[in-house]
N, C-alpha and C positions, 0 to 999 in steps of 0.2 A: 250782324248776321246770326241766324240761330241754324242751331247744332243740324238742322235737318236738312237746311240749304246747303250746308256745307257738305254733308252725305251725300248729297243730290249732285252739288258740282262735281264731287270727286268720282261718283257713279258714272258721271255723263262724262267724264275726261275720258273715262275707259270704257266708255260705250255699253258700259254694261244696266243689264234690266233691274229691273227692280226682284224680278224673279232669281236674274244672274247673283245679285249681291245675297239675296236670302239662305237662297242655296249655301252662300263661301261662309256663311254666319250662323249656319244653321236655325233660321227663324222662317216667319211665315211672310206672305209678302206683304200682307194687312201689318205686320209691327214695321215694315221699313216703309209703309205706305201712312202707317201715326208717328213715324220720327220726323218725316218728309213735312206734316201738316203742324207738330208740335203739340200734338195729344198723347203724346206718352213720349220716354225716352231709355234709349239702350242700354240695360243695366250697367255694369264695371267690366265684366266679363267681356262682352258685349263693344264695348269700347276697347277695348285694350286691341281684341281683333280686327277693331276697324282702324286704328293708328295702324297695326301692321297693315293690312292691306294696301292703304291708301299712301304710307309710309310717310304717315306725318305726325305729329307730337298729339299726346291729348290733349297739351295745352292749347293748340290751334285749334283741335277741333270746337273744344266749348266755350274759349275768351269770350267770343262775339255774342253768347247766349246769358243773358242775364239772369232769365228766367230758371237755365239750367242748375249757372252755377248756383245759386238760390236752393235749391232741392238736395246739393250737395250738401253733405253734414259732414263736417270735419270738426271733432274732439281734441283736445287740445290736451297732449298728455301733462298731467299735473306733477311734478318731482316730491312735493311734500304737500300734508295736509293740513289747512288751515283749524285750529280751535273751533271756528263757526261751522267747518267742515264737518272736523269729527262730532259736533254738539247734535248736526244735524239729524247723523244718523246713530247716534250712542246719545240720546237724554238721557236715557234708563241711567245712564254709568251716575249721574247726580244725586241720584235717588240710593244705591249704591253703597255711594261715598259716606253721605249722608248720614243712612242709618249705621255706615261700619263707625262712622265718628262718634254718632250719638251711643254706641255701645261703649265706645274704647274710651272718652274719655274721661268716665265718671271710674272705669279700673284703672286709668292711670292716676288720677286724682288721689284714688283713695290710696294707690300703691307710695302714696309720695306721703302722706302726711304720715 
């Protein structure tokens, strides 16, 4: 089932319009009228008012929608940086390195003989 059928049964449990719901959601009746068809869908915000309403989980409302869950992006917090991570965005530091070695170790060289 997608996300807009499920709007739609839970609107129609409570008798309510299409008008009715826009109004409690503060939107136009054209966005509950593209959630209803699957050409667009209800931001976070948006959602979060319609679980309260209808008083049921977000997770019920979007399971059945594949399409939706799809469009969701969820980041994955990362705890530490991989090498290839930090290489990705610090190349520069190579370059860096590089010429601080190629200065330093012909003064340590000569500091030693």
């Amino acid at each position: 089932m997608i996300l807009g059928q499920r709007i739609r049964e839970e609107r129609e449990r409570r008798n309510w319009t299409q008008n009715d719901l826009a109004e409690l959601l503060n939107v136009s009746r054209q966005s509950i009228s593209k959630w209803k068809i699957g050409s667009a869908y209800p931001d976070i915000e948006r959602l979060i008012q319609i679980s309260d309403l209808f008083e049921v989980s977000l997770d019920s409302l979007i399971r059945g929608d594949e399409k939706f869950q799809k469009k969701i992006k969820v980041e994955s917090s990362k705890v530490g940086m991989t090498f290839w991570d930090f290489m990705s965005y610090r190349w520069w530091v190579i370059f860096v390195v590089a010429w601080c070695l190629a200065w330093l170790l012909p003064v340590i060289i000569h500091a030693l003989k």
